[in-house]
N, C-alpha and C positions, 0 to 999 in steps of 0.2 A: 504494500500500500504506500502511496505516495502522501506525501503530507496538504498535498492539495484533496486528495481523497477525503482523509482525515477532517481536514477544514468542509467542507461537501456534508458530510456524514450525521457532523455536527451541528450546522447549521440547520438542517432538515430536522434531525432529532429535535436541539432546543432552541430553535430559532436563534438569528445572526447574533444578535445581540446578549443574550444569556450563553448561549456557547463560550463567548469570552469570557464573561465574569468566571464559567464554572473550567476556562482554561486555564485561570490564572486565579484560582483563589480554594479550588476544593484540591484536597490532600489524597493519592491514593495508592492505597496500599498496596497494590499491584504494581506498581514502577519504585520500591523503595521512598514510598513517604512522602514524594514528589509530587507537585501539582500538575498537570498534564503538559503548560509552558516548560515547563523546567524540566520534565522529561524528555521533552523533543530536544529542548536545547542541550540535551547531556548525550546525545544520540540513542535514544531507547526508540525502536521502530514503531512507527506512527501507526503500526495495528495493534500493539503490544498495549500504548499507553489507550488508545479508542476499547481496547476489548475490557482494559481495568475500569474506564469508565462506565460502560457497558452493564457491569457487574454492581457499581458502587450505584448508578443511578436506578435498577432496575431496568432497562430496556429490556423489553422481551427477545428473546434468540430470534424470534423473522424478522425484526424492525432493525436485529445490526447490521447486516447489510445493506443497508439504506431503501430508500422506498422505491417500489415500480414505478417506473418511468415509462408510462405509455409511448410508442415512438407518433410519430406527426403522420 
């Protein structure tokens, strides 16, 4: 996963603007106690810190792969 992925994922999940707050302010235990900013910037791969997210927020397993995207 690319960290543009990541960003993608996120946003969808908790809309743009709470994605940041909860990138730079909740602590998770799944990357070593790190917030998910301070994961990525320590190079912990951008599915690793999304999947601890994933676990710490409750998303359910078919919503982590982000949503269907009907094509045009």
């Amino acid at each position: 996963m690319r960290i543009s992925d990541f960003w993608r994922l996120m946003d969808d999940e908790f809309g743009a603007g709470y994605s940041r707050v909860l990138s730079s302010s909740l602590v998770l235990a799944g990357v070593g106690g790190r917030t998910a900013d301070q994961a990525l910037s320590a190079g912990i791969p951008p599915r690793q810190v999304w999947l601890a997210l994933c676990e710490v927020q409750d998303v359910p397993p078919e919503r982590r792969l982000g949503r269907d995207v009907k094509p045009r």
